[in-house]
Legacy VTK file of the C-alpha trace (Angstrom):
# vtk DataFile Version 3.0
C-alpha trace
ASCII
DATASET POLYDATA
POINTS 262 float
24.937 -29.359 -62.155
23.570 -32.329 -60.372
25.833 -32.181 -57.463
24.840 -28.163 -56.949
21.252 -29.091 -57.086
21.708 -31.556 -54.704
23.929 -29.248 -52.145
20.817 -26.765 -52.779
18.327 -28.906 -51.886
20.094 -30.509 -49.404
21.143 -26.765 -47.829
17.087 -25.539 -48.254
15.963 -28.887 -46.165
18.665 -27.820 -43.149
17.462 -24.726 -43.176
13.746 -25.854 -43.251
14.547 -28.339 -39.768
16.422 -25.655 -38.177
14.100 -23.083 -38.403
11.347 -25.600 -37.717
13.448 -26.618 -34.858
13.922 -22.865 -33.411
9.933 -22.211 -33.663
9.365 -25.230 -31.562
11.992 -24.359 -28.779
10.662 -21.005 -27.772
6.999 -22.040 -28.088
7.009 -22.577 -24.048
8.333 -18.985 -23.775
5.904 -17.917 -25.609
2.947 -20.068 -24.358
3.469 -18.934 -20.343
1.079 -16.258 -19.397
0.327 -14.572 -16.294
-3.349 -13.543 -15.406
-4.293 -11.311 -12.525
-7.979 -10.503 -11.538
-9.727 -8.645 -10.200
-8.132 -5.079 -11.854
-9.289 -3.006 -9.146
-8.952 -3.045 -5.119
-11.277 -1.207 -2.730
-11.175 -1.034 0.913
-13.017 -0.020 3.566
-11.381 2.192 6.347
-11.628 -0.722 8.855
-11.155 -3.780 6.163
-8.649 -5.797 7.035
-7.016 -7.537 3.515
-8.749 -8.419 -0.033
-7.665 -11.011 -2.011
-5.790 -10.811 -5.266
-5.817 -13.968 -7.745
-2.859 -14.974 -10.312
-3.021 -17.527 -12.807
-0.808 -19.300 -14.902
-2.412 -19.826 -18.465
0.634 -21.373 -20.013
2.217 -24.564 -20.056
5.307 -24.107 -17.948
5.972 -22.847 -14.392
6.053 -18.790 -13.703
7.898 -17.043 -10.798
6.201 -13.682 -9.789
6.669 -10.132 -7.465
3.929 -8.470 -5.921
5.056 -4.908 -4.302
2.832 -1.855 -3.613
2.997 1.717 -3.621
1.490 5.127 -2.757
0.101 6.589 -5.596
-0.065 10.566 -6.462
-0.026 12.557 -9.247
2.531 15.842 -8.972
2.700 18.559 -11.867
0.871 15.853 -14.396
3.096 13.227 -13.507
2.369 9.605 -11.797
4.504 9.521 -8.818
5.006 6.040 -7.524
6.779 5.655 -3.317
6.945 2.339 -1.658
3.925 1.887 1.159
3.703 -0.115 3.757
-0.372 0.953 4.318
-0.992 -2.329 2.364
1.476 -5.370 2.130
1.440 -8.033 0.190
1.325 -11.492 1.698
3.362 -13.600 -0.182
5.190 -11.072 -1.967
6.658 -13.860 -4.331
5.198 -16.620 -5.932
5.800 -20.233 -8.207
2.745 -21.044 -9.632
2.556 -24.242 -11.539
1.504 -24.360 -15.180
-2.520 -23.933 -15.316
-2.391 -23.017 -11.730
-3.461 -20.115 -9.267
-2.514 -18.761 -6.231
-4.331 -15.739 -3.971
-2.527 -12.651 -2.728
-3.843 -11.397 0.388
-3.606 -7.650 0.084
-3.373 -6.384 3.946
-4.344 -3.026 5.198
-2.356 -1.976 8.024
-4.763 0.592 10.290
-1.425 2.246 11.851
0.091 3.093 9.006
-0.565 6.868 8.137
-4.290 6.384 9.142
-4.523 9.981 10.146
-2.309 11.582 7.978
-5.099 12.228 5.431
-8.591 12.992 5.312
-9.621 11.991 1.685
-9.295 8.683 0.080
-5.840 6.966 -0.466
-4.560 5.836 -4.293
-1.924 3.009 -4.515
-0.774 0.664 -7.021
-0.149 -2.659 -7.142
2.763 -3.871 -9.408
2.739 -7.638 -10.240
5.807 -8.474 -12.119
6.248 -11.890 -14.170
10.075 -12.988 -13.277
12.739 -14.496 -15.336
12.427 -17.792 -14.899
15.457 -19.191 -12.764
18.805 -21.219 -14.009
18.896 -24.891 -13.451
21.647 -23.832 -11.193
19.302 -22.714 -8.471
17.053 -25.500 -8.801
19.003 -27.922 -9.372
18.915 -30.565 -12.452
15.578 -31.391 -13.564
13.953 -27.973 -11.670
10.388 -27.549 -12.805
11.650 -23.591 -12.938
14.307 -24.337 -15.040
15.556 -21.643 -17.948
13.936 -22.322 -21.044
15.369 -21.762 -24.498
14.361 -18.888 -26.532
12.847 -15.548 -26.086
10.751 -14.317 -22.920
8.041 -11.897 -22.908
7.828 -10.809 -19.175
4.504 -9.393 -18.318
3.357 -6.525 -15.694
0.189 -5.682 -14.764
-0.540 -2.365 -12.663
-3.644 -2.781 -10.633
-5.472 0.415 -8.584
-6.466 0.110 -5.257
-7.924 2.679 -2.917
-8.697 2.861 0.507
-11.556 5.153 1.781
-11.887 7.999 3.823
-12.106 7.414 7.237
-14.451 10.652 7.283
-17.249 8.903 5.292
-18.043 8.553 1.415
-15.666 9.985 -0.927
-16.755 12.035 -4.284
-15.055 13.395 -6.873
-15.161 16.843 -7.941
-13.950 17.802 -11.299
-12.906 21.503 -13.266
-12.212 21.681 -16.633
-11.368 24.180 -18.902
-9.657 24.583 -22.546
-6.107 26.183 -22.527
-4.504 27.637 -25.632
-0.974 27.521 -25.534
1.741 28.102 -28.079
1.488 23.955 -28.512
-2.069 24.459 -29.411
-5.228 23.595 -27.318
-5.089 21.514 -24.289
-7.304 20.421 -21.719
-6.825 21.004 -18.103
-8.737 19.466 -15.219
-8.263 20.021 -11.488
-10.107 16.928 -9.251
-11.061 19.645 -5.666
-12.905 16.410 -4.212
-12.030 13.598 -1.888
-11.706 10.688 -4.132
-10.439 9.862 -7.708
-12.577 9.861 -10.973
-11.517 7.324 -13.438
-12.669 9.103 -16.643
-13.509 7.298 -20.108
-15.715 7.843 -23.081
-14.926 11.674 -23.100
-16.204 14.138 -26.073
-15.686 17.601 -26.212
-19.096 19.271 -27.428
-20.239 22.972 -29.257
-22.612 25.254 -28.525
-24.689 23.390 -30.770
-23.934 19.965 -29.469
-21.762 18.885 -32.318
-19.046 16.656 -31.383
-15.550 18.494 -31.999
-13.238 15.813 -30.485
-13.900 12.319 -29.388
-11.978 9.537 -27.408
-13.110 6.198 -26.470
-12.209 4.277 -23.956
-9.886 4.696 -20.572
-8.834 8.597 -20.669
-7.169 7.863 -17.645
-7.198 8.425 -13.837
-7.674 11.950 -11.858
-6.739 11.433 -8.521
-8.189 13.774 -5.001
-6.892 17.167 -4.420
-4.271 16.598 -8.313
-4.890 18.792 -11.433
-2.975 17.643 -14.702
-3.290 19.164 -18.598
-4.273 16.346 -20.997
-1.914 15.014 -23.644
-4.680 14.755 -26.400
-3.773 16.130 -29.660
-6.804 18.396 -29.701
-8.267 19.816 -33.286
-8.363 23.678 -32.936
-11.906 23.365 -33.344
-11.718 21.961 -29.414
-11.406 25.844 -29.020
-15.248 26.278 -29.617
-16.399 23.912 -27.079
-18.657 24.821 -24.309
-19.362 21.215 -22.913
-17.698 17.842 -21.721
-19.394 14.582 -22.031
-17.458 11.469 -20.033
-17.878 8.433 -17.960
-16.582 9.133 -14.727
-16.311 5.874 -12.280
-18.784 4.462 -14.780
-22.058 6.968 -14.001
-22.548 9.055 -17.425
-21.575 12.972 -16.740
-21.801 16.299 -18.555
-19.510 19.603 -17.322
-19.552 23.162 -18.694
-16.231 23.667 -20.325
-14.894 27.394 -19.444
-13.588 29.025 -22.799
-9.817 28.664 -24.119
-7.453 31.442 -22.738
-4.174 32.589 -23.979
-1.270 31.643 -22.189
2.600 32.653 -22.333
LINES 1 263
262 0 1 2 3 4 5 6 7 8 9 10 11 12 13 14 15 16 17 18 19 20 21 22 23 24 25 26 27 28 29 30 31 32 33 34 35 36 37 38 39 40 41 42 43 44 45 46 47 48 49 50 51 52 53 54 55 56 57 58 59 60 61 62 63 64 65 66 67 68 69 70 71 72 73 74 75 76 77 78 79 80 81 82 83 84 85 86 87 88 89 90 91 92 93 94 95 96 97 98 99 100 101 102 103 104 105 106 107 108 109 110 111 112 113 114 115 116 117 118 119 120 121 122 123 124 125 126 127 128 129 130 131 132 133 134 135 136 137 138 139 140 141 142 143 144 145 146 147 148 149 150 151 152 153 154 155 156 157 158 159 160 161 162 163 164 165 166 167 168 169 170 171 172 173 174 175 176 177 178 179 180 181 182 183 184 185 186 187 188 189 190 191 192 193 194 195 196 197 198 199 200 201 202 203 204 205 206 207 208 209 210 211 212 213 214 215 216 217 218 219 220 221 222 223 224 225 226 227 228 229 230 231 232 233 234 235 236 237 238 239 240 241 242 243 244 245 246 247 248 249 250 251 252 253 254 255 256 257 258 259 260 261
């Protein structure tokens, strides 16, 4: 009996170090972090670049990608296509733990300058890397793989670049649609730049509140219509007004009255 208590004990205190020992190895995984400010890009038609700031909160090096695209929305979907309007300058980065390096975001005037009249949408994609094998750095690389699990991180920022025809305004439509699904709500943005809508309520006739949602709704981008996800209570069907944020000014729209669809 002595000898299996002692195998248990000694068996429990292995278990105890290794486990110990596997929390501590994947700590620096864990501890690297990638910050990215500011969260939103505007230009001017004749601005040259803007800068974009990354950070390394953690405690070992990160590698990083920066690539842009044209940005439209196409039958309620976000369509993403490589641009070379903007470029990033450096595209990839090391940035030392606790460390920060600027992006210069460049507009290029040339590229498909007159193509549009309204304001331009892109995103820009920043993209944590795995962090490289000792192999490409060599023994001792500051980059070198650590042990354990890694959480890579993206962050998606906006940017936008003005109409060269002067200031840009959205212009937003909604109505209710009842569909076999239930009711939905549709919006069509006829103006020349984006609305970035939060905060919205759907309201009665009597101002009662019949559906709420706080927070980012999400982005409406010039000249693109899209039906909202939401799963709407079918008293939504009674509402006759919409309350939202839209690029942070307080708004109220009539809401046109549900119609049956096939």
């Amino acid at each position: 009996m002595r000898r299996l208590l002692s195998a248990l004990w000694s068996s429990l205190r292995l278990h105890h170090f290794l486990g110990l020992f596997l929390a501590l190895t994947i700590l620096p995984a864990f501890a690297a972090g990638l910050g990215v400010a500011p969260t939103l890009l505007e230009f001017a038609p004749n601005e040259v670049a803007k800068g974009l700031t990354l950070r390394n909160t953690g405690t070992t090096a990160l590698r990083a990608q920066v690539r842009i695209f044209m940005w439209q929305q196409q039958d309620g979907k976000e369509v993403l296509t490589p641009s070379t309007a903007l470029v990033a300058s450096p595209p990839f980065l090391n940035i030392a733990p606790g460390g920060k390096q600027v992006v210069r975001v460049i507009q290029r005037g040339d590229a498909g300058l007159g193509a549009v009249s309204g304001e331009r949408s892109f995103r820009i994609l920043i993209d944590e890397l795995p962090a490289a094998s000792v192999d490409d750095l060599g023994v001792g690389g500051k980059l070198g793989a650590q042990p354990g699990l890694n959480f890579l991180l993206r962050f998606s920022v906006p940017a936008f670049i003005e109409s060269p025809l002067g200031e840009t305004a959205a212009k937003l439509n909604w109505r209710l649609q009842d569909t076999e699904a239930g009711v939905k709500l549709a919006t069509e943005n006829t103006g020349s730049g984006r609305a970035q809508i939060t905060d919205l309520a759907l309201l009665s006739s009597e101002g009662r509140v019949v559906y709420e949602h706080k927070g980012l709704v999400g982005y409406l981008l010039a000249g693109s219509s899209r039906i909202w996800t939401f799963n709407l209570p079918s008293s939504a069907a009674t509402a006759t007004e919409i309350r939202m944020q839209v690029n942070g000014q307080p708004t109220r729209h009539p809401l046109a009255p549900a119609d049956l669809t096939d």
